[in-house]
C-alpha positions as YAML, in Angstrom:
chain: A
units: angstrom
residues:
- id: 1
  name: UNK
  ca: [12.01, 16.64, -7.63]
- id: 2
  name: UNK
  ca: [13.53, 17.72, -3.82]
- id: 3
  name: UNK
  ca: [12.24, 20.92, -3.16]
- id: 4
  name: UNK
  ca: [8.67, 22.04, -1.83]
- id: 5
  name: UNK
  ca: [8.96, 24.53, -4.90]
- id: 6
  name: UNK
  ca: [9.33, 21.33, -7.34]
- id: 7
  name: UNK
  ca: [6.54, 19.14, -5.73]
- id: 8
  name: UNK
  ca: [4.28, 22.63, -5.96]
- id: 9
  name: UNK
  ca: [4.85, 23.13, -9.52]
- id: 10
  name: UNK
  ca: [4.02, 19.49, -10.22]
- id: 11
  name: UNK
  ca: [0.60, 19.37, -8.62]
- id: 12
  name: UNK
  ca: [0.15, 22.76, -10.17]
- id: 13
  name: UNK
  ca: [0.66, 21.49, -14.01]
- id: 14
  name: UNK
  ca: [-1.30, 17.93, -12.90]
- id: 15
  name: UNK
  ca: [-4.24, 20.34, -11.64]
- id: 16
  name: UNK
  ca: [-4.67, 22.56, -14.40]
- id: 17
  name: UNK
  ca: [-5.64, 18.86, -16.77]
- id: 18
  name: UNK
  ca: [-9.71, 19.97, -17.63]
- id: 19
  name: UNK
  ca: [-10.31, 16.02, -17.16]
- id: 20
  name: UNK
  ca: [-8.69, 16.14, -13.40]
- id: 21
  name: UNK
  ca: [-10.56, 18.84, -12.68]
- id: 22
  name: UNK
  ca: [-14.26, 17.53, -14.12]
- id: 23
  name: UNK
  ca: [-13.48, 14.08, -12.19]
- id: 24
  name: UNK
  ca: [-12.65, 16.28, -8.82]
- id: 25
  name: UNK
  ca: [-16.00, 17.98, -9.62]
- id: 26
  name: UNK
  ca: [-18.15, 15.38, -10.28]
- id: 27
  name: UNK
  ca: [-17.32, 12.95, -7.41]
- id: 28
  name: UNK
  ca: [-15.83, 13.05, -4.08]
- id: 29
  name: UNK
  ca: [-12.68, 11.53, -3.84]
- id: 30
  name: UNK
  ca: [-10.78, 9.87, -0.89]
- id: 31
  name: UNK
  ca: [-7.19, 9.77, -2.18]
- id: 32
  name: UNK
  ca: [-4.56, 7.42, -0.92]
- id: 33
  name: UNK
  ca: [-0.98, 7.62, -2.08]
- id: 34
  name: UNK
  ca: [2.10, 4.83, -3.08]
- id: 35
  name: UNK
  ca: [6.10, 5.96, -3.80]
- id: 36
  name: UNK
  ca: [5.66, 8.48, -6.51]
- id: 37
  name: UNK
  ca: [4.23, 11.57, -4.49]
- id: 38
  name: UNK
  ca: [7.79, 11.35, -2.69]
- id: 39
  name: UNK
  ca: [10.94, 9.04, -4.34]
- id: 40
  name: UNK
  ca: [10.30, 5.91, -6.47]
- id: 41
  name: UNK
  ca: [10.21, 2.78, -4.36]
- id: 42
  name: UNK
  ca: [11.24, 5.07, -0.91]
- id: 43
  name: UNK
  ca: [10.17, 3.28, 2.08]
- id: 44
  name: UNK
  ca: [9.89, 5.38, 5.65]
- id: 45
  name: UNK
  ca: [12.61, 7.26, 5.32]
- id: 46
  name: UNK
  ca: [14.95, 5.93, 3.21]
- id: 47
  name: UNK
  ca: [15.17, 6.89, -0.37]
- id: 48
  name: UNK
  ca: [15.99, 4.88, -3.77]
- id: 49
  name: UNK
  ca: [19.47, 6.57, -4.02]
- id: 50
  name: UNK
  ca: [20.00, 6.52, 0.01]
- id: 51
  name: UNK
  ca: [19.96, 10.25, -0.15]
- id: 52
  name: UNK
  ca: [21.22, 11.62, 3.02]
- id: 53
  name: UNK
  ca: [18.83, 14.35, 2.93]
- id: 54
  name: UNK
  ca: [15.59, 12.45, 2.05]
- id: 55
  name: UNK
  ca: [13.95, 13.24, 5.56]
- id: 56
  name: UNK
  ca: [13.76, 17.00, 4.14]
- id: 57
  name: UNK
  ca: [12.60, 15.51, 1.02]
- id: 58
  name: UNK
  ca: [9.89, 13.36, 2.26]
- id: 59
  name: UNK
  ca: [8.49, 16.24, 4.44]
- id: 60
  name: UNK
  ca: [8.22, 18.75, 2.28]
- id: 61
  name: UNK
  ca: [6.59, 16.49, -0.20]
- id: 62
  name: UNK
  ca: [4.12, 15.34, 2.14]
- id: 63
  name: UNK
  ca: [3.60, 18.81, 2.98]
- id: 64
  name: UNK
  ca: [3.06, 19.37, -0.89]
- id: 65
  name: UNK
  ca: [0.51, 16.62, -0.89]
- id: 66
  name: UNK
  ca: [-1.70, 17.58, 1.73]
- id: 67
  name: UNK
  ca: [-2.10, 21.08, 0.36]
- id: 68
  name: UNK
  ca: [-3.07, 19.99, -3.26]
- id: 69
  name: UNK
  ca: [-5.21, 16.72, -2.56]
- id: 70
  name: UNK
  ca: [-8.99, 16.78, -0.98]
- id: 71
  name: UNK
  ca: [-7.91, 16.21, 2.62]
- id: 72
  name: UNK
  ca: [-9.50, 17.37, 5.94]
- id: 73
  name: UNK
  ca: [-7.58, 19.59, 7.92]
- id: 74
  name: UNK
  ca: [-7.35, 16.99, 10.68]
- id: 75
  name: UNK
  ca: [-4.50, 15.17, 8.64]
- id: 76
  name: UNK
  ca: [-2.33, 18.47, 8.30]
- id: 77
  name: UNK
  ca: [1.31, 16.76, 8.42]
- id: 78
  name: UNK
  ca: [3.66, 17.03, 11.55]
- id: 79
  name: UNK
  ca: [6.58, 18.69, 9.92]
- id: 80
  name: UNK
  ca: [8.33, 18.49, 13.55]
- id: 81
  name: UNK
  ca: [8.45, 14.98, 13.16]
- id: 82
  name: UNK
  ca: [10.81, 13.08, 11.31]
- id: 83
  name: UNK
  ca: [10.39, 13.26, 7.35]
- id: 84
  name: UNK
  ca: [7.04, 14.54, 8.45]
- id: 85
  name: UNK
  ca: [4.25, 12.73, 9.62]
- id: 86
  name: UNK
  ca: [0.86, 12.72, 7.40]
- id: 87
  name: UNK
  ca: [-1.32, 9.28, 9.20]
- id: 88
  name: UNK
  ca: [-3.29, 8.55, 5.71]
- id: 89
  name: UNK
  ca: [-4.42, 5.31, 6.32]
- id: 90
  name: UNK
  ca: [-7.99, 6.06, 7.57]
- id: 91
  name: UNK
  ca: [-11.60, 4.50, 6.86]
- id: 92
  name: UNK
  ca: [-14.97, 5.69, 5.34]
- id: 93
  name: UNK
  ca: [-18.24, 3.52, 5.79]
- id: 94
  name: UNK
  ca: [-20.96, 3.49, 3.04]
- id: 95
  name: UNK
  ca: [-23.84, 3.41, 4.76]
- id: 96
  name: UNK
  ca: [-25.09, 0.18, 6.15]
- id: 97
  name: UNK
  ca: [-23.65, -1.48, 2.87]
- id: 98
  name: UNK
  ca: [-19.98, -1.42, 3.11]
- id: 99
  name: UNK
  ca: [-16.60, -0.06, 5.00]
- id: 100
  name: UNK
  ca: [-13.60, 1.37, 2.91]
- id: 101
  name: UNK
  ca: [-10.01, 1.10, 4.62]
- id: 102
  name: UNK
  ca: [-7.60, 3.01, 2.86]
- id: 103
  name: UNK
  ca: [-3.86, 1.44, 3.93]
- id: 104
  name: UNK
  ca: [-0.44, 3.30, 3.52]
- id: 105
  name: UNK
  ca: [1.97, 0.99, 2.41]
- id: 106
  name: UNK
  ca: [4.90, 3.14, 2.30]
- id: 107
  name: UNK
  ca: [5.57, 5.40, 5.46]
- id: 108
  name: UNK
  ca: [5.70, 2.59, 7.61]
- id: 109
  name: UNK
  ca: [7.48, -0.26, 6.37]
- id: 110
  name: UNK
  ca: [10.86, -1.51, 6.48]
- id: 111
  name: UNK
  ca: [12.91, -0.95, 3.85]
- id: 112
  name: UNK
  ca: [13.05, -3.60, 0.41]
- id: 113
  name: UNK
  ca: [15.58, -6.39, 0.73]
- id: 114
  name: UNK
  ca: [18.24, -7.29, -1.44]
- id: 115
  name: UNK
  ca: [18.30, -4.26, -3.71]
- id: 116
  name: UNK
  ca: [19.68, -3.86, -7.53]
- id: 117
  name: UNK
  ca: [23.65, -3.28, -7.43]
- id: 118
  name: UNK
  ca: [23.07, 0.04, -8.50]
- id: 119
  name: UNK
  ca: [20.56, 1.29, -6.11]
- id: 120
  name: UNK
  ca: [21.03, 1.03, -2.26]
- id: 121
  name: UNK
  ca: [17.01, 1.36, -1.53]
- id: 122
  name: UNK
  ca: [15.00, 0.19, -4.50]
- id: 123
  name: UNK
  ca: [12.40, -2.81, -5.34]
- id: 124
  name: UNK
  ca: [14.15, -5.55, -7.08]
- id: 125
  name: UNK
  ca: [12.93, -8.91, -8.71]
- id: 126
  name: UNK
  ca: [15.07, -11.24, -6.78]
- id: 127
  name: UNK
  ca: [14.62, -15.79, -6.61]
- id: 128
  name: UNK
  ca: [13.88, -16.46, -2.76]
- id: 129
  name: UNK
  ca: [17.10, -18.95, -3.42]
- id: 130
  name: UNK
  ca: [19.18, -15.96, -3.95]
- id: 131
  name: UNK
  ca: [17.36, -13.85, -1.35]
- id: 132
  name: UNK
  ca: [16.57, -15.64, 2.51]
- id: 133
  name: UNK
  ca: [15.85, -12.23, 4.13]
- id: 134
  name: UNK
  ca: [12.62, -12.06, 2.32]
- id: 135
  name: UNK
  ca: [11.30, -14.99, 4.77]
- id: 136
  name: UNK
  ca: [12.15, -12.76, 7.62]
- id: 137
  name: UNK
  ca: [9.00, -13.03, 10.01]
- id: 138
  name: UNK
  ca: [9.42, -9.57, 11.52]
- id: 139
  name: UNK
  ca: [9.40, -7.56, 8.19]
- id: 140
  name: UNK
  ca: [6.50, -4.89, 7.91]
- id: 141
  name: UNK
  ca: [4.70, -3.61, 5.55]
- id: 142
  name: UNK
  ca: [1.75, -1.55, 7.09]
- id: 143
  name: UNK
  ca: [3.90, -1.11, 10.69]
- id: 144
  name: UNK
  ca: [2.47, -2.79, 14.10]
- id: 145
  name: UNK
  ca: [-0.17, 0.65, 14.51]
- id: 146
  name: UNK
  ca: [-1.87, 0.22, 11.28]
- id: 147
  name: UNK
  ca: [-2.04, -3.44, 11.48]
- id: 148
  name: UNK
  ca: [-3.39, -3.32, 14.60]
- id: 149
  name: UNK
  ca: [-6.11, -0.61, 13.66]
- id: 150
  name: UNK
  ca: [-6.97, -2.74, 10.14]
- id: 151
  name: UNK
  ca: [-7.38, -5.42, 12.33]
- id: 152
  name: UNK
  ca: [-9.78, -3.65, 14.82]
- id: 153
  name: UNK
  ca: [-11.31, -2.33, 12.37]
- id: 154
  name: UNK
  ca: [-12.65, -4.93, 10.12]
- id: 155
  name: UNK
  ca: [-16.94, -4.58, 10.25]
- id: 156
  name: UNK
  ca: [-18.55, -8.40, 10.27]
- id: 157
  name: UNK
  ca: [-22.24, -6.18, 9.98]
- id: 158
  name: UNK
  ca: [-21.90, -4.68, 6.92]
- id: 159
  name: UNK
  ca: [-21.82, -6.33, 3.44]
- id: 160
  name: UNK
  ca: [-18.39, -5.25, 2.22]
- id: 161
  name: UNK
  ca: [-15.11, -4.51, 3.43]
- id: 162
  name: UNK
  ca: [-12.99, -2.87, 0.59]
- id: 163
  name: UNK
  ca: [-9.36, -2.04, 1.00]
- id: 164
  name: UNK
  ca: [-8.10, 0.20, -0.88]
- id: 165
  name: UNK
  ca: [-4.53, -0.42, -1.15]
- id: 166
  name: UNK
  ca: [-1.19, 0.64, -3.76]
- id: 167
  name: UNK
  ca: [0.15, -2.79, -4.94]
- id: 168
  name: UNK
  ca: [-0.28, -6.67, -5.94]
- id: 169
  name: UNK
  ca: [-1.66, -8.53, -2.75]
- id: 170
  name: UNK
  ca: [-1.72, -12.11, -4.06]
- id: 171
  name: UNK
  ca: [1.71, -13.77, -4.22]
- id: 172
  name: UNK
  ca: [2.80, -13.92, -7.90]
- id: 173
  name: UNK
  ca: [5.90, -15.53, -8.97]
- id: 174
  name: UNK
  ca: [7.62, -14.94, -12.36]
- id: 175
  name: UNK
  ca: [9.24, -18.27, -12.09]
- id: 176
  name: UNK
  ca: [7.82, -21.63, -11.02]
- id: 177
  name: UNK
  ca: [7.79, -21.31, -7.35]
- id: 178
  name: UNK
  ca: [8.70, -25.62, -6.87]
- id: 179
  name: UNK
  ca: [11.99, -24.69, -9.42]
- id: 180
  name: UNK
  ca: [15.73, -24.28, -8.06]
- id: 181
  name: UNK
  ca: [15.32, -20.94, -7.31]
- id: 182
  name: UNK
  ca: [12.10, -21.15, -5.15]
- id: 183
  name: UNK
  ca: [10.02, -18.45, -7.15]
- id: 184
  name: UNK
  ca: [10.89, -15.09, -8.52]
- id: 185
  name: UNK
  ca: [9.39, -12.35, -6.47]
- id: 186
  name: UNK
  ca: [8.92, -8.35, -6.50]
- id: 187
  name: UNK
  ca: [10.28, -7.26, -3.30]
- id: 188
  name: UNK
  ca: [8.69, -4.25, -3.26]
- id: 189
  name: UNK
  ca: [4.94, -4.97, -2.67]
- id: 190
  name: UNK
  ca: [3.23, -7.88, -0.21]
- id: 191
  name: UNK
  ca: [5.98, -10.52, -1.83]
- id: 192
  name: UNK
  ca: [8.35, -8.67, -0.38]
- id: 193
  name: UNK
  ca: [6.92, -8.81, 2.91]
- id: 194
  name: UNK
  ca: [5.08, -12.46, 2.87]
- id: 195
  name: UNK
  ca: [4.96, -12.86, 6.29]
- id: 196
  name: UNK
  ca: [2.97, -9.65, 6.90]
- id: 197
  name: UNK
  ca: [0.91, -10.56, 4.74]
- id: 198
  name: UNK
  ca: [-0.03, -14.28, 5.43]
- id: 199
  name: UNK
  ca: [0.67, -16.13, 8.61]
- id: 200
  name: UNK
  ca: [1.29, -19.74, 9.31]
- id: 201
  name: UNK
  ca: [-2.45, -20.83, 9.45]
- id: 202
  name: UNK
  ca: [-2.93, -19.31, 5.82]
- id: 203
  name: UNK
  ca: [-5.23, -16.60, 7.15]
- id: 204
  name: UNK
  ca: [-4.71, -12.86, 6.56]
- id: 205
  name: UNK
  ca: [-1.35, -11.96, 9.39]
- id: 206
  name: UNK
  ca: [-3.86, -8.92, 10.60]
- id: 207
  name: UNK
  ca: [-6.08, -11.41, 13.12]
- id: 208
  name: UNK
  ca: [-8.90, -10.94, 11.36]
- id: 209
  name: UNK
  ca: [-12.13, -13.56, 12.78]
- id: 210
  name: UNK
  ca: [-11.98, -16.17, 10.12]
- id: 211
  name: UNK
  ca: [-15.24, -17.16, 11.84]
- id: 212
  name: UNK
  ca: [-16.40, -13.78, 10.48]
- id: 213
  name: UNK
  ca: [-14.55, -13.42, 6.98]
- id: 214
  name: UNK
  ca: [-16.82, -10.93, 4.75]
- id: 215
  name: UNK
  ca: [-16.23, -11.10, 1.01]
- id: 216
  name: UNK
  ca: [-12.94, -8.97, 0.50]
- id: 217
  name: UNK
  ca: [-12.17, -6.84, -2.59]
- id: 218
  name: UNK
  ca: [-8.86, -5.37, -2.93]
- id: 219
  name: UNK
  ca: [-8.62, -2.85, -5.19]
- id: 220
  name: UNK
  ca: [-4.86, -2.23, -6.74]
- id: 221
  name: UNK
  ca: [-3.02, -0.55, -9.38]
- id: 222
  name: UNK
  ca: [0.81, 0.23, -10.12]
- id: 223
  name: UNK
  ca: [1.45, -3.84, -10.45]
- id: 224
  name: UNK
  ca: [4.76, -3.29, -12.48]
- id: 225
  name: UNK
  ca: [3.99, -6.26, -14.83]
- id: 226
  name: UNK
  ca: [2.94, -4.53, -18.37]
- id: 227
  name: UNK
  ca: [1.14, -7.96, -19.39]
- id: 228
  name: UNK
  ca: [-0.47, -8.69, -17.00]
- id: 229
  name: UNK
  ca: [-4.42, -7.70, -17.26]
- id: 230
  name: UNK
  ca: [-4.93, -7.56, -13.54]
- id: 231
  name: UNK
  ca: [-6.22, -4.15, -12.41]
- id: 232
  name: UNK
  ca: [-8.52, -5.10, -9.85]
- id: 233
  name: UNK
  ca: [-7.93, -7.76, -7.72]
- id: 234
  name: UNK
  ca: [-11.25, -9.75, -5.94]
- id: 235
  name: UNK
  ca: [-11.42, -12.85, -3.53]
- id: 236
  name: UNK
  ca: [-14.32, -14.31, -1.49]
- id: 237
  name: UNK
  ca: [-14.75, -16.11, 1.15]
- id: 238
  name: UNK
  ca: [-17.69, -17.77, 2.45]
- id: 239
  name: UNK
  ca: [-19.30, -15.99, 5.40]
- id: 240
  name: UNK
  ca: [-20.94, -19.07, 7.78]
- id: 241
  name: UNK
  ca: [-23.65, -16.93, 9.02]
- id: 242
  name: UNK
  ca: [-24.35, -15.87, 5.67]
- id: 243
  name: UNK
  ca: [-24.32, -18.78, 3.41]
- id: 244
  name: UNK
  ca: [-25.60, -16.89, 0.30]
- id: 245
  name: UNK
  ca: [-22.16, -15.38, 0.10]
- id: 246
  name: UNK
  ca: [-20.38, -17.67, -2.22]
- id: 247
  name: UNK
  ca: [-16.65, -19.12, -2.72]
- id: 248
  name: UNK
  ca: [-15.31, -18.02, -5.92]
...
């Protein structure tokens, strides 16, 4: 799919499903997207295939997108701007219980390193042996802005802060991470980006008061490992003020 025509027609079969429709009446939703609404594995605006033409692409499928999902008007897309502009990531609070962040890990970021042969701009399972630039410190993810607002954002009064995010947080290697080749890594979620992820203390890159660390859940799905029975990633960390939140 390229056209604004295409991306119509696809939302148009996917919102005619009965279930879709009963879940989008049931509940209220507060959609966040990954690669597939656009180009698999695009990142800003480069495609998988380096499409010259992807800018056109990308805009007219974010244009697509915010006309077919339950968005408020307020995030209408810039269609002057490059690709478009659409600035998803945004935040809901629960009440007094707990804050939702929704991140966009794909408008943003720089583009995957060391690609497959056959692809200029794809994600790749690469050893870090084989590829250095994936300890490059200045490699994004999120982009400076939404790190910067995540960061500023984080509530220490309620409960819970969940992030709702498109892709494995943790660092997973496929191969022993002490072997020759130094781990085998997917470059195309936070492994391919390390250092946005976790900075030299250990702590979370975003700045976020470890003095203050709430219990975190990070909900994920499109991990591109069919075995693997992780859906929905959790982690705690001990709050000191609170010290009936526990270490798990």
């Amino acid at each position: 799919m390229q056209s604004l025509a295409q991306y119509r027609a696809r939302y148009a079969q996917y919102k005619g499903d009965p279930d879709l429709q009963a879940a989008h009446a049931c509940a209220p939703w507060i959609p966040i997207w990954d690669d597939h609404e656009v180009d698999n594995d695009y990142a800003s605006l480069q495609g998988q295939r380096l499409q010259p033409d992807f800018a056109t692409q990308r805009r007219q499928a974010y244009q697509a997108y915010w006309e077919h999902m339950p968005l408020p008007h307020r995030l209408k897309p810039d269609l002057n701007a490059p690709g478009g502009s659409l600035p998803l990531y945004r935040r809901a609070d629960w009440g007094r219980l707990a804050r939702i962040h929704l991140l966009d890990d794909r408008q943003y970021r720089d583009p995957q390193v060391c690609p497959r042969p056959d692809r200029g701009g794809c994600s790749h399972i690469v050893n870090l042996r084989d590829c250095p630039e994936l300890d490059q410190t200045s490699r994004t993810l999120l982009g400076s802005a939404q790190e910067q607002w995540l960061a500023q954002g984080w509530d220490t009064q309620r409960r819970w802060n969940l992030v709702g995010e498109q892709t494995l947080m943790s660092r997973w290697s496929w191969s022993d991470p002490y072997g020759p080749g130094r781990g085998t890594y997917w470059t195309d979620g936070w492994d391919g980006y390390p250092h946005a992820r976790i900075d030299e203390r250990g702590f979370v890159a975003f700045e976020i008061d470890e003095q203050a660390l709430m219990a975190q859940l990070f909900v994920v799905d499109n991990i591109e490992e069919p075995a693997s029975a992780v859906r929905v990633g959790a982690r705690y960390a001990v709050d000191p003020r609170r010290p009936g939140v526990q270490a798990v």
